[in-house]
C-alpha positions as CSV (number, residue, x, y, z in Angstrom):
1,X,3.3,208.5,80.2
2,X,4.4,206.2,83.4
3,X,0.4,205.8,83.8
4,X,-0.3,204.7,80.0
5,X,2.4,202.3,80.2
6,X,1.1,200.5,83.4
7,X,-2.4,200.1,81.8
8,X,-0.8,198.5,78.7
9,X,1.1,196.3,80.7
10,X,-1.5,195.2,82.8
11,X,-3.9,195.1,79.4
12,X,-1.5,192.5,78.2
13,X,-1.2,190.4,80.7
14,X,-4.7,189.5,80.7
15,X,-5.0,189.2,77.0
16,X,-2.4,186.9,77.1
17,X,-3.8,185.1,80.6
18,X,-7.1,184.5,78.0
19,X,-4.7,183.0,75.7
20,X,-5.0,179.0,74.5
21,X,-1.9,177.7,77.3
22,X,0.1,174.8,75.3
23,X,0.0,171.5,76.3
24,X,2.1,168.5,76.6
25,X,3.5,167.1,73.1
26,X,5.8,164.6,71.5
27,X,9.1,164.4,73.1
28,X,12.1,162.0,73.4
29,X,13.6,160.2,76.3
30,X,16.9,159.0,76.2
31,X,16.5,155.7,77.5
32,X,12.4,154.9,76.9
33,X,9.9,154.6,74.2
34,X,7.7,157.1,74.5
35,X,4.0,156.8,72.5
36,X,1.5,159.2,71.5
37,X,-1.8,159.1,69.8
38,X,-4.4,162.0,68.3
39,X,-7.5,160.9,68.2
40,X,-10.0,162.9,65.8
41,X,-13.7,162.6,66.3
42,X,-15.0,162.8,63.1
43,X,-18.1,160.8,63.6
44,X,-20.4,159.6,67.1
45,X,-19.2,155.8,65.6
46,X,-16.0,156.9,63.3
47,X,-12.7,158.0,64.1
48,X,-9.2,158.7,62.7
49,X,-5.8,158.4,64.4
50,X,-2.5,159.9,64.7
51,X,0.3,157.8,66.2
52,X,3.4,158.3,67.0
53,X,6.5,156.3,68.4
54,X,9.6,158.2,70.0
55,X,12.3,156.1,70.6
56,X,15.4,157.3,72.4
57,X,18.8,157.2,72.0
58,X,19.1,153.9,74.4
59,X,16.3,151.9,73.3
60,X,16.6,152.9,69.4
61,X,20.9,151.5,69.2
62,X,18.9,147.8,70.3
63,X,16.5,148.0,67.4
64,X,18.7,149.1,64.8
65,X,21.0,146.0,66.1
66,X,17.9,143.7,66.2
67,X,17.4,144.0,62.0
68,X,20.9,144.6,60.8
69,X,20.9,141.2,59.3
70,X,24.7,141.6,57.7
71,X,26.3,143.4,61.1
72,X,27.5,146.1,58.7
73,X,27.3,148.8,60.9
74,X,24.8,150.2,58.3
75,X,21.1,149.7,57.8
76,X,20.4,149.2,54.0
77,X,17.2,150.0,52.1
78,X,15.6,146.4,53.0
79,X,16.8,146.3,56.4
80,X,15.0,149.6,57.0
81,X,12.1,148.2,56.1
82,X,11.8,145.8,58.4
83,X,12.6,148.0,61.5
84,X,9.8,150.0,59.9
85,X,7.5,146.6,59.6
86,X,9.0,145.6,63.2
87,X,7.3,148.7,64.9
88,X,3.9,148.7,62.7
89,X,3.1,145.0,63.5
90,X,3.9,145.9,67.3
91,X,1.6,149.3,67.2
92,X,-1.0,147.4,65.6
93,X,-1.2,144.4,68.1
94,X,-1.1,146.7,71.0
95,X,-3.8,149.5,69.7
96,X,-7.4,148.4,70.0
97,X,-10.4,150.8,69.2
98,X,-14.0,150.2,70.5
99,X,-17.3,151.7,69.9
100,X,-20.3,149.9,72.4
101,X,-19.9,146.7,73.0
102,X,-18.2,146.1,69.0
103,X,-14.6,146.5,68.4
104,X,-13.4,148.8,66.2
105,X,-11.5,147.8,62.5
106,X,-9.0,150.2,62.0
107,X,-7.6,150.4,58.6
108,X,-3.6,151.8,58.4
109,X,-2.9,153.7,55.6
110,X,0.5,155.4,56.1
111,X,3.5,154.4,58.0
112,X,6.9,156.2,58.4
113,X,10.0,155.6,59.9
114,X,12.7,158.6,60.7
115,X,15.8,157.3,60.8
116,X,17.9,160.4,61.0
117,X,21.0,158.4,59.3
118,X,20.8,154.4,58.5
119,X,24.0,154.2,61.3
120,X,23.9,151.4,64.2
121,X,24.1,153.8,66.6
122,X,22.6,155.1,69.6
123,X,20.6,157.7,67.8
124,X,17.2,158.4,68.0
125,X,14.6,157.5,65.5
126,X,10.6,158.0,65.5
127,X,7.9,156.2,63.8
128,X,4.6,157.5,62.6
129,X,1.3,155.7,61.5
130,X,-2.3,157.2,60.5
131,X,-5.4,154.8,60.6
132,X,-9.4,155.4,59.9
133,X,-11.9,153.3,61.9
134,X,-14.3,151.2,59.8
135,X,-17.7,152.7,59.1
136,X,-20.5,150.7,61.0
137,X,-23.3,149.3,59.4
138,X,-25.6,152.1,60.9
139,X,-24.8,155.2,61.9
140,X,-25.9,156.3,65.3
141,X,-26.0,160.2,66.8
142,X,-24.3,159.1,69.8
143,X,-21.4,156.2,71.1
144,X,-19.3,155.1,73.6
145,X,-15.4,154.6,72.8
146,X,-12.8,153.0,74.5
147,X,-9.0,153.5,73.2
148,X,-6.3,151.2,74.4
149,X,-2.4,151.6,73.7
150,X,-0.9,148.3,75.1
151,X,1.8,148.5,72.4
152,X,4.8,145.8,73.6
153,X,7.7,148.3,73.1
154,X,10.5,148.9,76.1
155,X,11.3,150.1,77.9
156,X,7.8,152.2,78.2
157,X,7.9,155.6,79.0
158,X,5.6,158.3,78.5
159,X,2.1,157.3,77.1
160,X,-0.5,159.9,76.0
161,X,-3.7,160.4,74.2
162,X,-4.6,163.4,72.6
163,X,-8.4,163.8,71.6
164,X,-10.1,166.5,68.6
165,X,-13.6,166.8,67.8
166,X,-14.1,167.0,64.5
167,X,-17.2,169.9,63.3
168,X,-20.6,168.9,64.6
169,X,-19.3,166.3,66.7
170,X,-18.2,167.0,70.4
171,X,-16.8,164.9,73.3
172,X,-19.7,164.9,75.8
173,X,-18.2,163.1,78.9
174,X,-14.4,161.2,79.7
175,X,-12.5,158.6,81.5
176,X,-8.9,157.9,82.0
177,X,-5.8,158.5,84.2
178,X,-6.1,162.1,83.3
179,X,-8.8,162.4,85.9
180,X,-8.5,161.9,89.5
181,X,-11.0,158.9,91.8
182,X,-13.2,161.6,92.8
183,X,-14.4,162.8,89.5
184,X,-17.8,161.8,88.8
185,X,-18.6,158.6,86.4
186,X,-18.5,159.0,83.0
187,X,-22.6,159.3,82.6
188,X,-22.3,162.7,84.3
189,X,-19.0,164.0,83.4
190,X,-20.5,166.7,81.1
191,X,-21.6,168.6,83.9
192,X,-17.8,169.3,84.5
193,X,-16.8,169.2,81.4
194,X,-14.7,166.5,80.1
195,X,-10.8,165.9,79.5
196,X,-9.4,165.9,76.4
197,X,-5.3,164.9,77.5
198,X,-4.9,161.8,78.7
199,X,-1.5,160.9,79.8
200,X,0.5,157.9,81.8
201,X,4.2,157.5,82.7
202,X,5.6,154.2,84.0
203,X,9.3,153.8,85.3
204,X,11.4,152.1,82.7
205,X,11.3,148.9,83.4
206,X,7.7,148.7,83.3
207,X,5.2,148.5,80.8
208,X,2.7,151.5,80.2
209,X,-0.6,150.7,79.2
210,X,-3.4,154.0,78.7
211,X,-7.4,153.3,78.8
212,X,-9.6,155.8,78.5
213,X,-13.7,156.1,77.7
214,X,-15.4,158.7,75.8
215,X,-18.7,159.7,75.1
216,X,-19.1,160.8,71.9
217,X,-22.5,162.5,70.4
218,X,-23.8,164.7,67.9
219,X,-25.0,167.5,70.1
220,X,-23.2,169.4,72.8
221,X,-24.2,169.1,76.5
222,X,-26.2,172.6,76.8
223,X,-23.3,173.8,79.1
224,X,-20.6,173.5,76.7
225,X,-22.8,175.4,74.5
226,X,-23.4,178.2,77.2
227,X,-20.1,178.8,78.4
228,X,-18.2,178.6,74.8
229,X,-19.9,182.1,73.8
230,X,-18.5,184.3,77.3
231,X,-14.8,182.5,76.8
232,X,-14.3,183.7,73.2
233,X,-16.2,187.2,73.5
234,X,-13.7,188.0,76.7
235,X,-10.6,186.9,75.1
236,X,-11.6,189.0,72.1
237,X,-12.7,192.1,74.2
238,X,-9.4,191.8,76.0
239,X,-7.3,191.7,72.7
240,X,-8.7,194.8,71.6
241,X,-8.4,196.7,74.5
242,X,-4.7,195.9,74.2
243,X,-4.7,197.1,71.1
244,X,-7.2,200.7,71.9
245,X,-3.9,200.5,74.7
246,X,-1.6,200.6,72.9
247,X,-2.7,203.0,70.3
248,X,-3.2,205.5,73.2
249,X,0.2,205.2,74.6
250,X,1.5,205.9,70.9
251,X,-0.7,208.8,70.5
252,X,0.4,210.2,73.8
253,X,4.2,209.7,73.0
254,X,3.4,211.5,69.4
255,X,1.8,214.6,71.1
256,X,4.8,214.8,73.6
257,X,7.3,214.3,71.0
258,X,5.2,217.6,69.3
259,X,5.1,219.6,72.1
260,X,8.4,219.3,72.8
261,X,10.0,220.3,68.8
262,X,7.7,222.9,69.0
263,X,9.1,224.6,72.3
Protein backbone atom coordinates (compact mmCIF):
# COMPACT_ATOMS: atom_id res chain seq x y z
CA UNK A 1 0.00 0.00 0.00
CA UNK A 2 3.12 2.36 1.21
CA UNK A 3 4.61 1.27 -2.47
CA UNK A 4 1.32 2.37 -4.57
CA UNK A 5 1.18 5.48 -2.72
CA UNK A 6 4.82 6.59 -3.57
CA UNK A 7 4.26 5.87 -7.32
CA UNK A 8 1.14 8.10 -7.31
CA UNK A 9 2.92 10.63 -5.64
CA UNK A 10 5.76 10.74 -7.73
CA UNK A 11 3.16 10.23 -10.90
CA UNK A 12 1.85 13.57 -9.87
CA UNK A 13 4.46 15.48 -9.55
CA UNK A 14 5.50 15.08 -12.90
CA UNK A 15 2.08 15.50 -14.38
CA UNK A 16 1.90 18.55 -12.67
CA UNK A 17 5.85 19.61 -13.48
CA UNK A 18 4.28 19.17 -17.40
CA UNK A 19 1.69 21.50 -16.38
CA UNK A 20 1.31 25.27 -18.25
CA UNK A 21 3.36 27.36 -14.98
CA UNK A 22 1.38 30.93 -14.66
CA UNK A 23 2.89 33.90 -15.48
CA UNK A 24 3.18 37.37 -14.40
CA UNK A 25 -0.35 39.41 -14.64
CA UNK A 26 -2.06 42.65 -13.78
CA UNK A 27 -1.31 43.82 -10.28
CA UNK A 28 -1.44 47.10 -8.22
CA UNK A 29 1.27 49.08 -6.58
CA UNK A 30 0.49 51.34 -4.01
CA UNK A 31 2.31 54.20 -4.95
CA UNK A 32 3.00 53.67 -9.12
CA UNK A 33 1.05 53.20 -12.25
CA UNK A 34 1.50 50.13 -13.45
CA UNK A 35 0.61 49.33 -17.45
CA UNK A 36 -0.12 46.27 -19.25
CA UNK A 37 -0.83 45.31 -22.79
CA UNK A 38 -2.05 41.90 -24.67
CA UNK A 39 -1.27 41.82 -27.86
CA UNK A 40 -3.21 39.26 -30.27
CA UNK A 41 -1.69 38.31 -33.49
CA UNK A 42 -4.51 37.87 -35.62
CA UNK A 43 -2.89 38.67 -38.88
CA UNK A 44 1.21 38.84 -40.26
CA UNK A 45 0.07 42.83 -40.79
CA UNK A 46 -3.13 43.06 -38.28
CA UNK A 47 -3.36 43.11 -34.65
CA UNK A 48 -5.67 43.70 -31.67
CA UNK A 49 -4.90 44.97 -28.22
CA UNK A 50 -5.67 44.72 -24.71
CA UNK A 51 -4.64 47.48 -22.36
CA UNK A 52 -4.75 48.06 -19.19
CA UNK A 53 -3.87 50.87 -16.52
CA UNK A 54 -3.48 50.00 -12.69
CA UNK A 55 -3.18 52.89 -10.75
CA UNK A 56 -2.44 52.67 -7.01
CA UNK A 57 -3.73 53.99 -4.05
CA UNK A 58 -1.00 57.00 -4.11
CA UNK A 59 -1.03 58.03 -7.56
CA UNK A 60 -4.96 57.37 -8.06
CA UNK A 61 -6.00 60.13 -4.72
CA UNK A 62 -3.88 62.86 -7.32
CA UNK A 63 -6.05 62.11 -10.31
CA UNK A 64 -9.29 61.98 -8.70
CA UNK A 65 -8.11 65.56 -7.15
CA UNK A 66 -6.92 66.67 -10.64
CA UNK A 67 -10.85 66.46 -12.31
CA UNK A 68 -12.96 67.21 -9.30
CA UNK A 69 -13.86 70.48 -10.70
CA UNK A 70 -16.45 71.49 -7.64
CA UNK A 71 -13.81 70.15 -4.63
CA UNK A 72 -16.89 68.13 -3.44
CA UNK A 73 -15.10 65.41 -2.19
CA UNK A 74 -17.24 63.43 -4.81
CA UNK A 75 -16.66 62.67 -8.45
CA UNK A 76 -20.03 63.12 -10.32
CA UNK A 77 -21.15 61.44 -13.51
CA UNK A 78 -19.33 64.27 -15.82
CA UNK A 79 -16.33 64.48 -13.74
CA UNK A 80 -15.88 60.77 -14.23
CA UNK A 81 -15.80 61.22 -17.51
CA UNK A 82 -13.10 63.12 -17.84
CA UNK A 83 -10.73 61.21 -15.56
CA UNK A 84 -11.78 58.47 -17.97
CA UNK A 85 -10.99 60.95 -21.13
CA UNK A 86 -7.77 62.12 -19.10
CA UNK A 87 -6.24 58.54 -19.13
CA UNK A 88 -7.45 57.48 -22.85
CA UNK A 89 -5.89 60.65 -24.44
CA UNK A 90 -2.65 59.81 -22.43
CA UNK A 91 -2.63 55.88 -23.46
CA UNK A 92 -3.27 56.88 -26.89
CA UNK A 93 -0.36 59.50 -27.20
CA UNK A 94 2.06 57.18 -25.60
CA UNK A 95 1.06 53.70 -27.61
CA UNK A 96 2.45 53.52 -31.08
CA UNK A 97 2.00 50.28 -33.26
CA UNK A 98 4.29 49.60 -36.36
CA UNK A 99 4.30 47.07 -39.04
CA UNK A 100 7.81 47.55 -41.58
CA UNK A 101 8.76 50.67 -42.08
CA UNK A 102 4.63 52.10 -41.89
CA UNK A 103 3.08 52.99 -38.61
CA UNK A 104 0.31 51.38 -37.51
CA UNK A 105 -3.63 53.13 -37.17
CA UNK A 106 -5.10 51.79 -34.27
CA UNK A 107 -8.73 52.33 -33.98
CA UNK A 108 -10.14 52.39 -29.96
CA UNK A 109 -13.34 50.94 -29.58
CA UNK A 110 -13.91 50.52 -25.81
CA UNK A 111 -12.74 52.37 -22.86
CA UNK A 112 -13.47 51.77 -19.12
CA UNK A 113 -12.75 53.29 -16.03
CA UNK A 114 -13.16 51.28 -12.47
CA UNK A 115 -13.68 53.58 -10.00
CA UNK A 116 -14.44 51.32 -7.13
CA UNK A 117 -16.62 54.35 -5.46
CA UNK A 118 -16.70 58.08 -7.01
CA UNK A 119 -14.77 59.22 -3.41
CA UNK A 120 -11.50 61.55 -3.50
CA UNK A 121 -9.68 59.30 -1.87
CA UNK A 122 -6.61 57.37 -1.94
CA UNK A 123 -8.28 54.34 -3.49
CA UNK A 124 -7.28 52.48 -6.32
CA UNK A 125 -8.88 52.69 -9.67
CA UNK A 126 -8.00 50.81 -13.15
CA UNK A 127 -8.60 51.71 -16.61
CA UNK A 128 -9.11 49.44 -19.60
CA UNK A 129 -9.00 50.10 -23.47
CA UNK A 130 -9.31 47.57 -26.57
CA UNK A 131 -8.07 48.81 -30.06
CA UNK A 132 -7.77 46.91 -33.64
CA UNK A 133 -4.91 47.89 -35.99
CA UNK A 134 -6.00 49.23 -39.45
CA UNK A 135 -6.07 46.71 -42.25
CA UNK A 136 -3.17 47.47 -44.91
CA UNK A 137 -3.81 47.97 -48.36
CA UNK A 138 -2.21 44.50 -49.06
CA UNK A 139 -1.91 41.77 -47.13
CA UNK A 140 1.41 40.14 -46.80
CA UNK A 141 2.29 36.34 -45.29
CA UNK A 142 4.91 37.78 -43.19
CA UNK A 143 5.81 41.40 -41.03
CA UNK A 144 7.88 42.99 -38.77
CA UNK A 145 6.20 44.81 -35.58
CA UNK A 146 7.39 47.09 -33.24
CA UNK A 147 5.08 48.02 -30.02
CA UNK A 148 5.95 50.95 -27.93
CA UNK A 149 4.13 51.95 -24.47
CA UNK A 150 5.71 55.46 -23.73
CA UNK A 151 2.33 56.41 -21.99
CA UNK A 152 3.18 59.79 -19.78
CA UNK A 153 1.60 58.51 -16.49
CA UNK A 154 3.62 58.73 -12.89
CA UNK A 155 4.98 57.69 -11.34
CA UNK A 156 5.77 54.54 -13.75
CA UNK A 157 5.96 51.28 -12.34
CA UNK A 158 5.69 48.06 -13.82
CA UNK A 159 5.36 47.89 -17.67
CA UNK A 160 4.59 44.65 -19.58
CA UNK A 161 3.59 43.22 -22.87
CA UNK A 162 1.82 40.18 -23.22
CA UNK A 163 1.81 38.63 -26.79
CA UNK A 164 -1.01 35.65 -28.43
CA UNK A 165 -0.96 34.31 -31.68
CA UNK A 166 -4.07 34.15 -33.09
CA UNK A 167 -4.86 30.43 -35.39
CA UNK A 168 -2.61 30.14 -38.41
CA UNK A 169 -0.53 32.90 -37.38
CA UNK A 170 2.64 32.39 -35.13
CA UNK A 171 5.35 34.62 -33.61
CA UNK A 172 8.51 33.47 -35.46
CA UNK A 173 11.36 35.45 -33.73
CA UNK A 174 11.46 38.52 -30.66
CA UNK A 175 13.11 41.48 -29.27
CA UNK A 176 12.74 43.26 -25.98
CA UNK A 177 14.03 43.68 -22.38
CA UNK A 178 12.68 40.22 -21.84
CA UNK A 179 15.72 38.79 -23.45
CA UNK A 180 19.19 39.21 -22.25
CA UNK A 181 22.50 41.03 -24.72
CA UNK A 182 23.57 37.70 -25.64
CA UNK A 183 20.56 36.34 -27.35
CA UNK A 184 20.92 36.21 -30.98
CA UNK A 185 19.28 39.09 -33.30
CA UNK A 186 15.97 38.94 -34.08
CA UNK A 187 16.63 37.30 -37.87
CA UNK A 188 17.66 34.15 -36.05
CA UNK A 189 15.68 34.04 -32.91
CA UNK A 190 13.42 31.16 -34.10
CA UNK A 191 16.16 28.85 -33.72
CA UNK A 192 15.65 29.41 -29.92
CA UNK A 193 12.44 30.03 -29.93
CA UNK A 194 11.08 33.41 -29.25
CA UNK A 195 9.64 35.28 -26.02
CA UNK A 196 6.29 35.98 -25.72
CA UNK A 197 6.43 38.25 -22.01
CA UNK A 198 7.93 41.21 -22.15
CA UNK A 199 8.34 43.07 -19.03
CA UNK A 200 10.15 46.44 -17.53
CA UNK A 201 10.13 48.02 -14.12
CA UNK A 202 11.55 51.48 -13.47
CA UNK A 203 11.98 53.05 -9.81
CA UNK A 204 9.13 55.51 -9.15
CA UNK A 205 10.40 58.50 -10.06
CA UNK A 206 11.24 57.46 -13.36
CA UNK A 207 9.50 56.91 -16.46
CA UNK A 208 9.07 53.36 -18.00
CA UNK A 209 9.12 53.00 -21.55
CA UNK A 210 8.83 49.04 -23.21
CA UNK A 211 10.03 48.35 -27.08
CA UNK A 212 9.94 45.24 -28.30
CA UNK A 213 10.21 43.66 -32.19
CA UNK A 214 8.33 40.75 -33.49
CA UNK A 215 8.36 38.74 -36.38
CA UNK A 216 5.23 37.74 -37.36
CA UNK A 217 4.45 35.16 -40.34
CA UNK A 218 2.02 32.84 -41.59
CA UNK A 219 4.03 29.58 -41.12
CA UNK A 220 5.85 28.23 -38.11
CA UNK A 221 9.62 27.94 -38.11
CA UNK A 222 9.89 23.95 -38.74
CA UNK A 223 11.18 23.65 -35.10
CA UNK A 224 8.19 25.00 -33.41
CA UNK A 225 6.40 22.63 -35.44
CA UNK A 226 8.65 19.64 -34.38
CA UNK A 227 8.91 20.11 -30.86
CA UNK A 228 5.07 21.18 -30.28
CA UNK A 229 3.95 17.36 -30.99
CA UNK A 230 6.62 15.58 -28.08
CA UNK A 231 5.43 18.55 -25.41
CA UNK A 232 1.66 17.76 -25.64
CA UNK A 233 1.94 13.86 -26.19
CA UNK A 234 4.25 13.77 -22.73
CA UNK A 235 2.07 15.94 -20.75
CA UNK A 236 -0.85 13.82 -21.88
CA UNK A 237 0.89 10.41 -21.36
CA UNK A 238 1.83 11.65 -17.83
CA UNK A 239 -1.77 12.70 -17.02
CA UNK A 240 -3.01 9.37 -17.65
CA UNK A 241 -0.63 7.47 -15.91
CA UNK A 242 -1.73 9.53 -12.90
CA UNK A 243 -4.85 8.57 -13.41
CA UNK A 244 -3.99 4.35 -14.37
CA UNK A 245 -2.18 5.45 -10.63
CA UNK A 246 -4.53 6.24 -9.02
CA UNK A 247 -7.06 3.82 -10.03
CA UNK A 248 -4.53 1.11 -8.86
CA UNK A 249 -4.06 2.38 -5.53
CA UNK A 250 -8.04 2.41 -5.24
CA UNK A 251 -8.33 -1.02 -6.44
CA UNK A 252 -5.69 -2.13 -4.07
CA UNK A 253 -7.27 -0.41 -0.98
CA UNK A 254 -10.79 -2.07 -2.21
CA UNK A 255 -9.30 -5.61 -2.20
CA UNK A 256 -7.69 -4.99 1.32
CA UNK A 257 -10.71 -3.55 2.63
CA UNK A 258 -12.36 -7.21 1.31
CA UNK A 259 -9.93 -9.35 2.59
CA UNK A 260 -10.10 -7.95 5.73
CA UNK A 261 -14.49 -8.12 6.32
CA UNK A 262 -14.08 -11.34 5.02
CA UNK A 263 -11.60 -12.63 7.80
Amino acid sequence: MRTCLRCLAWLIALSLAGSPVATAHPQFGPATINRYGRLVLTAPDRARLFYTVMVGDIPALRLRQSVDADHSGHLDTAEQAALQAKIAEQVQQGLSLQSGPHRVALTWDSAQLSLGDAAVSARALSFDATAVSQPPATQTAESLWRYQDQVPLAPAGEVELRVEEAPGVWLRGSQGPARSAADPPLENVSKAGPARLFQVYNPAEARSTLTVELDVATHAPASSRAAAAPRHDGAARLRWLAGFALFLLLAVAAARWATRRSA
